[in-house]
N, CA, C and O atoms as a GROMACS GRO file, in nm:
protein
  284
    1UNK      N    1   0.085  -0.118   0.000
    1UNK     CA    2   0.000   0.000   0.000
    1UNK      C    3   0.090   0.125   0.000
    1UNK      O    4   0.193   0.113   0.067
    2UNK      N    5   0.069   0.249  -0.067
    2UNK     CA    6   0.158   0.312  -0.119
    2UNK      C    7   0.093   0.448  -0.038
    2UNK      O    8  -0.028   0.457  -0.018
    3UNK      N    9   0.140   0.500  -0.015
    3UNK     CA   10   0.118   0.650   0.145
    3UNK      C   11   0.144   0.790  -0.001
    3UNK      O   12   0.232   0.820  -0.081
    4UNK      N   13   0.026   0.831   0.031
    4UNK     CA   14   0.039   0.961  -0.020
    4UNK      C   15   0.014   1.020   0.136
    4UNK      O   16  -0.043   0.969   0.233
    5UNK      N   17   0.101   1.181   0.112
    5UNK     CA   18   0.098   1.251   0.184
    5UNK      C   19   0.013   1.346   0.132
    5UNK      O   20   0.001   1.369   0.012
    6UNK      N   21  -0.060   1.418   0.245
    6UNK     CA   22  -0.084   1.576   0.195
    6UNK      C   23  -0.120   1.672   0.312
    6UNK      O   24  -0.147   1.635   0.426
    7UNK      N   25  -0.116   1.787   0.272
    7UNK     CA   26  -0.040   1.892   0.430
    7UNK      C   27  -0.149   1.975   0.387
    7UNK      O   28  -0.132   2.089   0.344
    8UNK      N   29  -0.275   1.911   0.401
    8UNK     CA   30  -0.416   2.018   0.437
    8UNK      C   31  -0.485   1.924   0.510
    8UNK      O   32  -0.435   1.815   0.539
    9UNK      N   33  -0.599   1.958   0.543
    9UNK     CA   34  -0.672   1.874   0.623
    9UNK      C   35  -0.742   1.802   0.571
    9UNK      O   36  -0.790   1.711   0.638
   10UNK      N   37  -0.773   1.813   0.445
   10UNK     CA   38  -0.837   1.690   0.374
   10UNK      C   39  -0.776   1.701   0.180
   10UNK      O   40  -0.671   1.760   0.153
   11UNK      N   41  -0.853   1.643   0.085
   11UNK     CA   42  -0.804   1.658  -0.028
   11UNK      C   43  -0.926   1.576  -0.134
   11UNK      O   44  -0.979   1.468  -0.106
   12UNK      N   45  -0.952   1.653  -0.251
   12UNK     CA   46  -1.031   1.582  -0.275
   12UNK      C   47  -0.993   1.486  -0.386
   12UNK      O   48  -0.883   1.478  -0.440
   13UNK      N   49  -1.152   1.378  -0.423
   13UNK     CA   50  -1.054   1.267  -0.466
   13UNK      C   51  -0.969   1.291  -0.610
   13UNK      O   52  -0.855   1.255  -0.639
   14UNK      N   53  -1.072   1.367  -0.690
   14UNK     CA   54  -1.014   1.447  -0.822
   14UNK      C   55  -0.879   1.458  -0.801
   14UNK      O   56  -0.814   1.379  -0.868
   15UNK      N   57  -0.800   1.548  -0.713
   15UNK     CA   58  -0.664   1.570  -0.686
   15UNK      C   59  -0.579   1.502  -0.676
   15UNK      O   60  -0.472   1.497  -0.735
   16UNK      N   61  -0.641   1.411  -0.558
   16UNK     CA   62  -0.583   1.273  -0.516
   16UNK      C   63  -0.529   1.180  -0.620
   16UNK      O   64  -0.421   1.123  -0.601
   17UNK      N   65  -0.587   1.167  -0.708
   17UNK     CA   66  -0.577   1.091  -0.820
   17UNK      C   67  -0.459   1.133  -0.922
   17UNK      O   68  -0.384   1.060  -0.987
   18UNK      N   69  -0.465   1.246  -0.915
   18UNK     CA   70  -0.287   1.323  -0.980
   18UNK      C   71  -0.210   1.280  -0.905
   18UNK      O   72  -0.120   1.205  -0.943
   19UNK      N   73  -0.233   1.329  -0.722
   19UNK     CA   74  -0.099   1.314  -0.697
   19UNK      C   75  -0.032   1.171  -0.690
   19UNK      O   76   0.089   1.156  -0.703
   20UNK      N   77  -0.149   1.037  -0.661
   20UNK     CA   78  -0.131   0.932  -0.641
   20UNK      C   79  -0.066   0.883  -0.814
   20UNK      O   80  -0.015   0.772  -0.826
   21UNK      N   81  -0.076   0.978  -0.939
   21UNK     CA   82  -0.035   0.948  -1.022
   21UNK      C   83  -0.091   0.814  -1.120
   21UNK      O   84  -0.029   0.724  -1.177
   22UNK      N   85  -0.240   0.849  -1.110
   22UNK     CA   86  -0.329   0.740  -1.161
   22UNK      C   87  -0.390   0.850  -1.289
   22UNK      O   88  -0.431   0.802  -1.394
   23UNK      N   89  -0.392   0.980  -1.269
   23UNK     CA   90  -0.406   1.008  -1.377
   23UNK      C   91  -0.300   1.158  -1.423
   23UNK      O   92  -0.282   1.249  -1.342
   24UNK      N   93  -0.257   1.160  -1.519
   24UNK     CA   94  -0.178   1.317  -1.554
   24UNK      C   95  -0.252   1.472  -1.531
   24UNK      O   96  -0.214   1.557  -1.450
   25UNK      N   97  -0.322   1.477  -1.589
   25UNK     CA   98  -0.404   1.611  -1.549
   25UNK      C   99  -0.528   1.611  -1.434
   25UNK      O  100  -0.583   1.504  -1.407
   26UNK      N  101  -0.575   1.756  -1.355
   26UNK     CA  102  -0.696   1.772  -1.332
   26UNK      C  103  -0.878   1.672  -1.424
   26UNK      O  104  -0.961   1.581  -1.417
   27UNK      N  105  -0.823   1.794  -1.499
   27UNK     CA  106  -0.912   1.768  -1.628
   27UNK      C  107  -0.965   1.617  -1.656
   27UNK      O  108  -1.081   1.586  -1.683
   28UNK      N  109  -0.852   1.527  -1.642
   28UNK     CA  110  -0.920   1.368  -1.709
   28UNK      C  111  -0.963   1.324  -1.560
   28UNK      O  112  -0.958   1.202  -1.574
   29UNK      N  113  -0.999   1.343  -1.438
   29UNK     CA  114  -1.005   1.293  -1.328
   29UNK      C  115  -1.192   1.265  -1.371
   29UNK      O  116  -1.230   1.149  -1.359
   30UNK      N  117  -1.268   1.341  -1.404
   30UNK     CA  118  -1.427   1.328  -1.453
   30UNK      C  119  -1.466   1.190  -1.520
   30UNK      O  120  -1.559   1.115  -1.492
   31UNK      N  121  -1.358   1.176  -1.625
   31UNK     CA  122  -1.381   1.036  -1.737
   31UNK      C  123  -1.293   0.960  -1.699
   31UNK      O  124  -1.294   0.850  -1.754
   32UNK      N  125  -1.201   0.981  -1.609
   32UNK     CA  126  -1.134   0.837  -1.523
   32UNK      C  127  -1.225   0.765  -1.429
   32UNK      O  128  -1.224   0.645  -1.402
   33UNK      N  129  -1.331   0.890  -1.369
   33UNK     CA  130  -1.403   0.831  -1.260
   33UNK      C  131  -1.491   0.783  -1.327
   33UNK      O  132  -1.560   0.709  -1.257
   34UNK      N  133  -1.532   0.788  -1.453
   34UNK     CA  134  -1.680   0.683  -1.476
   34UNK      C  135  -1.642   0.608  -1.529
   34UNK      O  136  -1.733   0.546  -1.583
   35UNK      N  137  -1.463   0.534  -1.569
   35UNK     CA  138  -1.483   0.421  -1.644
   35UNK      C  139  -1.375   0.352  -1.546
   35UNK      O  140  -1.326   0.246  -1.585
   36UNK      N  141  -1.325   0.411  -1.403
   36UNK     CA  142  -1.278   0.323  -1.308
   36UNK      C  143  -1.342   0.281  -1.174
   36UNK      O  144  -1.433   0.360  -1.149
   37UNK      N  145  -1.332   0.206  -1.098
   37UNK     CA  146  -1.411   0.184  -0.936
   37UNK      C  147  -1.296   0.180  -0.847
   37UNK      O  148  -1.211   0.093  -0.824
   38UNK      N  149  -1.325   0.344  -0.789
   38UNK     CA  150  -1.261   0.356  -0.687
   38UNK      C  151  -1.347   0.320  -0.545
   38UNK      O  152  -1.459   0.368  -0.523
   39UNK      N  153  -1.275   0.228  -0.453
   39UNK     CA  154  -1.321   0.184  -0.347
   39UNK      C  155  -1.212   0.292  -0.192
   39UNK      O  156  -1.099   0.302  -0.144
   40UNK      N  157  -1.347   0.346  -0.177
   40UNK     CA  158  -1.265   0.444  -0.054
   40UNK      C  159  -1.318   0.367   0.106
   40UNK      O  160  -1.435   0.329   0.112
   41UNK      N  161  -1.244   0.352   0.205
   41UNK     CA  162  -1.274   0.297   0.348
   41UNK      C  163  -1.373   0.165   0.328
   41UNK      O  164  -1.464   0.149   0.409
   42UNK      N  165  -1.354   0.074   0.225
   42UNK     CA  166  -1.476  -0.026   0.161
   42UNK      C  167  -1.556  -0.010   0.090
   42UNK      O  168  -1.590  -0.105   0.020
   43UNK      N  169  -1.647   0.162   0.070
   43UNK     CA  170  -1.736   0.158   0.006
   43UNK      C  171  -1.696   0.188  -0.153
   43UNK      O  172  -1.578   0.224  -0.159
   44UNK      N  173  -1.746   0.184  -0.251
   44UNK     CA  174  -1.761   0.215  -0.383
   44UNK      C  175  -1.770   0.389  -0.374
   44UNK      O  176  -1.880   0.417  -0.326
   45UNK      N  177  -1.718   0.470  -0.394
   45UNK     CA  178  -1.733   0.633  -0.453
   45UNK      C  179  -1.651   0.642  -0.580
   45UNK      O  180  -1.566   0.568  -0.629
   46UNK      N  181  -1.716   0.779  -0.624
   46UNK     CA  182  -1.649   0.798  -0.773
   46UNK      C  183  -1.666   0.927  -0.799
   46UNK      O  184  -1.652   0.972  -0.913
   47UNK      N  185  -1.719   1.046  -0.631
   47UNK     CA  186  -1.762   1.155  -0.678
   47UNK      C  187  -1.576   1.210  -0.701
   47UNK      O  188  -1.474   1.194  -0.634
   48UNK      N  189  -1.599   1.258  -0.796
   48UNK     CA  190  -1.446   1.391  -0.805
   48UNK      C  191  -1.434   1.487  -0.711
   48UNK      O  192  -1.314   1.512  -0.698
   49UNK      N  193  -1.510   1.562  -0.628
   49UNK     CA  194  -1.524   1.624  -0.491
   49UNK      C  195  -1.512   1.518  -0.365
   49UNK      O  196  -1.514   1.569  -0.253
   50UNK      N  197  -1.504   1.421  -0.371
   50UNK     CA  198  -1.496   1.342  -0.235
   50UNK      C  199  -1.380   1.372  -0.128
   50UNK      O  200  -1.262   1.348  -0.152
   51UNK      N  201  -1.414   1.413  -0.040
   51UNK     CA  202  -1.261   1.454   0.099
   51UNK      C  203  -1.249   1.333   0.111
   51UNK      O  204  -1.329   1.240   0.128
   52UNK      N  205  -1.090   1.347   0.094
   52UNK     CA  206  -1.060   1.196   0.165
   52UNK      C  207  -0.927   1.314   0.302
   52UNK      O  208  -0.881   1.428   0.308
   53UNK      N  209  -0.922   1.226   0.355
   53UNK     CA  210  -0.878   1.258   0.520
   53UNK      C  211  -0.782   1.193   0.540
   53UNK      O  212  -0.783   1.086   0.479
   54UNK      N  213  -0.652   1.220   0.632
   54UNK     CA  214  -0.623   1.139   0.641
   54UNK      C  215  -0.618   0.984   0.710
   54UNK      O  216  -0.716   0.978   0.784
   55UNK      N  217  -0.556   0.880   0.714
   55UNK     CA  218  -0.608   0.733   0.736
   55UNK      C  219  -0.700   0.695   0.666
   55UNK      O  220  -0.757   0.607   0.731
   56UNK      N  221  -0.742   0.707   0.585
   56UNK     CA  222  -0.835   0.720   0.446
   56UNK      C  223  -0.802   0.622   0.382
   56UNK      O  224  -0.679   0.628   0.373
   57UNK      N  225  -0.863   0.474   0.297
   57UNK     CA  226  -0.759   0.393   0.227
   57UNK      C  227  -0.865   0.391   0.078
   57UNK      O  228  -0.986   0.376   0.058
   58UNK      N  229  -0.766   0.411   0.009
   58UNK     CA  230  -0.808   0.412  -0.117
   58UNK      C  231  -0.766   0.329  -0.242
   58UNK      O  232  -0.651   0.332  -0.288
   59UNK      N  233  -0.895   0.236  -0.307
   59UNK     CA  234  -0.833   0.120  -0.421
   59UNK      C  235  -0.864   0.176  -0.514
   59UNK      O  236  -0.985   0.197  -0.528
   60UNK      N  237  -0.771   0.225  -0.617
   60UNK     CA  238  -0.820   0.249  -0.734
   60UNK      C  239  -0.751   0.104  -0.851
   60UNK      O  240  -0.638   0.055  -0.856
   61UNK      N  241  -0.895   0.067  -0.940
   61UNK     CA  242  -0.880  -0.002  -1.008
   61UNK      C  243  -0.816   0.032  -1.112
   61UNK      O  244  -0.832   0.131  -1.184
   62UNK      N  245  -0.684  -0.120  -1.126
   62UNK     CA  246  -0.563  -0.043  -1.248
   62UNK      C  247  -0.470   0.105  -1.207
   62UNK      O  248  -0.416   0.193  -1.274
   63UNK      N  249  -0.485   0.078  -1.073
   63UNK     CA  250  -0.369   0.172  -1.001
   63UNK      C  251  -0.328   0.109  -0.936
   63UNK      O  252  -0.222   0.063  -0.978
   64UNK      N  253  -0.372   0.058  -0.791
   64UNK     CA  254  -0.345   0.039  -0.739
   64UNK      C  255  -0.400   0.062  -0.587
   64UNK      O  256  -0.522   0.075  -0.574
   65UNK      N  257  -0.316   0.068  -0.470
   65UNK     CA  258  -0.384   0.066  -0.302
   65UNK      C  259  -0.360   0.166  -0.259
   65UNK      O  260  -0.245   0.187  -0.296
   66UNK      N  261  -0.413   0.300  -0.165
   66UNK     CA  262  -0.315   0.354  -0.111
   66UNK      C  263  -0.358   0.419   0.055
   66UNK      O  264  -0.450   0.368   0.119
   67UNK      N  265  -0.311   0.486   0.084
   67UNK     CA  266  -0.348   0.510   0.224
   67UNK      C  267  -0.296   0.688   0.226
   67UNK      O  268  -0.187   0.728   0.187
   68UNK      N  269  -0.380   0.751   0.267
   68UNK     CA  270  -0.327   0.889   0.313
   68UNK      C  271  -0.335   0.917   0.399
   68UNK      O  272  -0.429   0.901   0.476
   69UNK      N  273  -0.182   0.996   0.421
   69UNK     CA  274  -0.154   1.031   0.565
   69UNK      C  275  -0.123   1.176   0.555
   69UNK      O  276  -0.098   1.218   0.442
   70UNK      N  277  -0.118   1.277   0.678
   70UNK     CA  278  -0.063   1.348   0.704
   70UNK      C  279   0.086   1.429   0.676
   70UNK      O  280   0.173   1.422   0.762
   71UNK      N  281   0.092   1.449   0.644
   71UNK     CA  282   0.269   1.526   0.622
   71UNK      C  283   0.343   1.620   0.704
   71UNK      O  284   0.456   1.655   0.670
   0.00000   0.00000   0.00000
């Protein structure tokens, strides 16, 4: 499981998804989310606004696992 950091109090998942390096731009985070299943704390989400927090664990399909923490 691979630790992204981030030094705000939350982050949303749109972002998340750059920095975790699942997708290159802002912009494609909309049409990544309707043709991938991201599984956040167990459940299924896919909004592009979603806070994730940290201790947060996040599966993105064809990425990979990850966990965010604090920095």
């Amino acid at each position: 499981m691979k630790e992204i950091a981030i030094n705000t109090e939350y982050i949303a998942l749109g972002q998340f998804l750059k920095l975790a390096d699942c997708i290159s731009t802002g912009g494609q985070a909309k049409f990544f989310l309707q043709d991938n299943e991201i599984v956040i704390n167990g459940e299924l989400d896919n909004r592009r606004g979603r806070k994730l927090y940290a201790g947060d664990q996040v599966k993105v399909e064809g990425c990979g696992e990850f966990i965010v923490i604090s920095s």
